[in-house]
N, C-alpha and C positions, 0 to 999 in steps of 0.2 A: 766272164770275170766274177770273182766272187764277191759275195756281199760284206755288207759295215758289218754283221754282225760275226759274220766267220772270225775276223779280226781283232775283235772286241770281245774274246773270253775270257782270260784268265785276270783278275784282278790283281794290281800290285797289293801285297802284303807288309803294312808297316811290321817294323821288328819292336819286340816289345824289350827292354834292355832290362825290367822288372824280374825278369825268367831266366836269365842267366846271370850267372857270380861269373865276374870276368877278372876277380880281383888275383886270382894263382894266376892266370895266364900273362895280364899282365905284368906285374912283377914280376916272372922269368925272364921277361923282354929287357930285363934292366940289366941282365947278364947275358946279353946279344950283341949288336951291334948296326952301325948304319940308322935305317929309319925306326927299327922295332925298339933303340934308345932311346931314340928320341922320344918316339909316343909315349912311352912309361915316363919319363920325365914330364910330360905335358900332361898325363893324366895326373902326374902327382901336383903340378900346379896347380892342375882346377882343383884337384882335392883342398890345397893348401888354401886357394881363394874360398873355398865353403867352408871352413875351419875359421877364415878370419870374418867371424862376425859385424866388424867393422867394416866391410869391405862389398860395397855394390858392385853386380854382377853384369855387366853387360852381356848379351851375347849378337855375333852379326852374321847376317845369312845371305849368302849368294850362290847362284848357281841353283840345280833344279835337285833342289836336296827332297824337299816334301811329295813331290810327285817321285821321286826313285823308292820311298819307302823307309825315310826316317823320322816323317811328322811324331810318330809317338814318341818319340825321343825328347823331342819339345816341348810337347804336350808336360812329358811326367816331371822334365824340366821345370817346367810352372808350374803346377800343382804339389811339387816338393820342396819348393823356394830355393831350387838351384840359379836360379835365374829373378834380374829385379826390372831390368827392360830388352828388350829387342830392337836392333836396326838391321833393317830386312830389307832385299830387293822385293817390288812389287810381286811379281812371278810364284815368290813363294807365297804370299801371304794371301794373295787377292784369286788369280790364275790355279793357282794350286790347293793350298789348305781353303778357301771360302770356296772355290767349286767344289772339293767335297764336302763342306756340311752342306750344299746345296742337296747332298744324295750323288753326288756323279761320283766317276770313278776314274783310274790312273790303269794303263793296264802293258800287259808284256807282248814284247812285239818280238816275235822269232826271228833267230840269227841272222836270215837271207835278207830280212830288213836293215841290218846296219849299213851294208853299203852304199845306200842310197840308190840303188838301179830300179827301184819300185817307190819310187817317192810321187813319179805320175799318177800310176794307179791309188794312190793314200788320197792325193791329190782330188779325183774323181769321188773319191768316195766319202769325201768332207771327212779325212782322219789327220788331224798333226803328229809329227814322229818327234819326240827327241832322243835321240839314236835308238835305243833300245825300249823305247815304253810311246803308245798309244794316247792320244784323247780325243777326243768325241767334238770335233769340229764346232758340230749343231750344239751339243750340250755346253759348250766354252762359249757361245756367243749367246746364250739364257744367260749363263752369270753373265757376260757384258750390259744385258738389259737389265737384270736385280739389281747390279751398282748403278745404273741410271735412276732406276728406281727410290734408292735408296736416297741420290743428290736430291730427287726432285720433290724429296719429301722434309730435306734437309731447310733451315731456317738461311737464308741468301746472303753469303758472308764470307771471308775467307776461313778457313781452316787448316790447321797444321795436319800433319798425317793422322798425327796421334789421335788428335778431336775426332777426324773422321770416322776412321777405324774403330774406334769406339761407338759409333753411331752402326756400323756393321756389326758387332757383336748386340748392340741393342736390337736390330733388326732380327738374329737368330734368337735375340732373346725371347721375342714379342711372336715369332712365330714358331713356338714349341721348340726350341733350342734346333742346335744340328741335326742333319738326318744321318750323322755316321756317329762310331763311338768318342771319338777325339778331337780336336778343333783349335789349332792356336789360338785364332781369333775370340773363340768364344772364351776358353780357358783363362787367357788374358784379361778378357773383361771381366771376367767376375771375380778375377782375383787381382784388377787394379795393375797390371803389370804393364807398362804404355809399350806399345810398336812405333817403328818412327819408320817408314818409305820414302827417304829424301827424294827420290824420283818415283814420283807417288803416278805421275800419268805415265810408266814404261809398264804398263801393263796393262788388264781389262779397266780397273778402273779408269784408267786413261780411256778408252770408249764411251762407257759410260759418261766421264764427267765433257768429253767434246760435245756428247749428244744433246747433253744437259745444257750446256751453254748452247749448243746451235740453237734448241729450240727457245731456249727463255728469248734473247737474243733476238729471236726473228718474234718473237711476240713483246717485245720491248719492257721485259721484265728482269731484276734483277736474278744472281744465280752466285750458287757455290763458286767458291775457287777454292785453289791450292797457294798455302801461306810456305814456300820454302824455305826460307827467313826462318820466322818463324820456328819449322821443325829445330832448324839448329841453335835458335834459343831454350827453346825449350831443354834440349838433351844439356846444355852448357851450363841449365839449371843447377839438372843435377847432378853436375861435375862439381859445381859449386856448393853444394848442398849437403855432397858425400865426398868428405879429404879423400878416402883410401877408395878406388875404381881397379878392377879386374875384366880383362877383355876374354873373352871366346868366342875365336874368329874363325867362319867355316867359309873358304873362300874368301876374296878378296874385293876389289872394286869400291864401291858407292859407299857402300855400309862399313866396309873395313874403315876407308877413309875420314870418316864423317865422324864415327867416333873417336880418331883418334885425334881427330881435331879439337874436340872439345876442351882438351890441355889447354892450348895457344887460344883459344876463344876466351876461358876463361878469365889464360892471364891478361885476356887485353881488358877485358870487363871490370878485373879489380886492380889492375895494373901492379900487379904484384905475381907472385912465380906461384902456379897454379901445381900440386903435384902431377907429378907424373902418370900413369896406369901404373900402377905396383905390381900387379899381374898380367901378365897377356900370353895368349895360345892362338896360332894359326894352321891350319889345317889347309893345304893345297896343294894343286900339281904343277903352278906357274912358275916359269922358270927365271932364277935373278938376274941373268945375265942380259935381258933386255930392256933394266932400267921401269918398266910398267910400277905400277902400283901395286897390282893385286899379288904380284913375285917380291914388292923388295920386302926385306927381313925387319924383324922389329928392331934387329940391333940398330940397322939403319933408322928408323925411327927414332930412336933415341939421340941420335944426333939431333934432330927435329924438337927436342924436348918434350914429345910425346909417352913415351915409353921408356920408362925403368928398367936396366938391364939384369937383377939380379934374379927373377924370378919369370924368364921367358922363353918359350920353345919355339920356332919354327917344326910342321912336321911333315913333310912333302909325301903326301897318302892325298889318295884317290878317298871325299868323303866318307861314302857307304862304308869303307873299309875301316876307318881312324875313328868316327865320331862313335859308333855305337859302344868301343872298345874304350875311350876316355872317358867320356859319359857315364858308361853302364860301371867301368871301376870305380869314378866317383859318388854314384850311385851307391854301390854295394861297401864301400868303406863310412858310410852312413854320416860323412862328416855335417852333409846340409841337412840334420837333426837335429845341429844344432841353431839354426838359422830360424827368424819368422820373419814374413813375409813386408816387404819393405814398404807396401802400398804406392809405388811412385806416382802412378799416377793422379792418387790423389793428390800427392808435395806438388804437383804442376796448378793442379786449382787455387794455392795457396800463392799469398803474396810473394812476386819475384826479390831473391837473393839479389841485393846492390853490394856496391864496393864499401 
């Protein structure tokens, strides 16, 4: 049988969206049909959302986008102020983008792997598959003990995602920053832009933070928790805080939902009609007809009072394919030049928005 390392050569390569002008290609697509309209449409709304100055940027991320090879996408996202917060699945944030600034790596698993008929021998050999890409068993449970690490050094309290995660970018802070070129987590913290993981333990940190409680626990001391509450106050802040909100939704689920809750959170908060999202963009391959969450469309949201109909795409694309092509047109039409950065996560240490 061959070894972990036969397996573990080729490194996933993020795409840099900085190096390509995608702005012609797109715009021919306006003069297509099917899904290549719709994208150009969705690209021109994110454009439109960075052009409105007044207008905070959400973006939500599900599914295993950072380990396929779009983290830099996110990365230049926050460093260019296309982006003012994130609601992320754990997976991405903690599992994927914090195990590589750990140093580790994402890497490509050859064809004969997608079927699943060698998932024993992955098995043996401490490798995870997700379908087509590799990680490092043993190096995935070192990050499970850094985020333990990280609780046990933490002040014994609850905490929203956001606090946390913030305490993780301080941690890469305090130790010579990432060991890769890129980093949400890090990026994010030094430039104030809050992450929120409504289900903050479906992922390593979940490891970590069981461990943490099992051992305070058996040594009869207090310990970290997770404030979920909380996280959705917090985001409901800044629905409150910011009239005009713009969605960019990659995938669907937890983080889709969460934010667009913050509409109806709102309005209960000041008991008066909270706007809408004025923008919103979804990007998926889920299908509407089974009623799910992460499938139904924004128009259907807007029934929900969530979402504004006049400026919203559905774009039923396979991620890797749609986001770098949105993105990188929004990108290259330079509209978030006009944009400085919103600081939100500082407006959270600031006295809470009442009615």
């Amino acid at each position: 049988m061959a070894n972990k390392k036969d397996y573990l050569k080729r490194a996933i390569q993020h795409i840099d969206i900085t190096k390509q002008n995608v702005v012609p290609l797109v715009d021919a697509m306006q003069h297509m049909a099917f899904s290549a309209r719709d994208l150009h449409r969705a690209a021109d709304i994110y454009d439109r959302m960075l052009r409105d100055t007044g207008c905070g940027v959400i973006l939500c991320l599900a599914g295993s986008l950072v380990s396929a090879g779009l983290k830099k996408v996110f990365v230049d996202m926050i460093r260019n102020n296309m982006v003012d917060a994130i609601v992320s699945t754990g997976a991405n944030i903690i599992d994927q983008d914090f195990f590589e600034a750990l140093g580790f790596k994402h890497y490509i698993a050859e064809d004969e792997f997608k079927s699943g008929t060698r998932d024993g021998e992955l098995r043996e050999l401490m490798i995870d598959r997700i379908y087509d890409t590799f990680i490092d068993e043993e190096e995935l449970r070192v990050c499970d003990e850094v985020t333990q690490k990280i609780f046990d050094e933490m002040e014994p309290r609850p905490y929203s995602s956001r606090e946390a995660l913030r305490e993780f970018g301080a941690y890469l802070e305090k130790n010579g920053g990432p060991k890769t070129a890129d980093s949400i987590i890090y990026e994010a913290y030094k430039r104030d832009v809050p992450i929120f993981v409504p289900a903050f333990s479906d992922c390593s940190a979940g490891f970590g933070i069981v461990a943490h409680q099992h051992a305070r626990i058996g040594q009869n001391r207090p310990y970290v928790s997770f404030d979920s509450g909380r996280d959705f106050y917090e985001l409901t802040q800044l629905k409150l805080k910011s009239k005009d909100t713009g969605l960019l939704m990659i995938g669907g689920g937890v983080p889709k939902n969460f934010a667009q809750d913050i509409v109806v959170a709102a309005e209960i908060l000041t008991e008066d009609d909270a706007p809408m999202h004025k923008y919103a963009v979804q990007v998926t391959v889920a299908d509407v007809r089974d009623g799910a969450l992460s499938s139904s469309t924004l128009k259907e949201a807007s029934s929900w009072g969530k979402v504004d109909t006049v400026y919203e795409q559905m774009v039923f694309s396979e991620a890797t394919l749609a986001v770098p092509l949105i993105v990188g047109y929004a990108y290259h039409k330079n509209g978030w030049k006009s944009r400085t950065g919103r600081k939100w996560a500082s407006l959270l240490e600031q006295p809470a928005a009442v009615a």
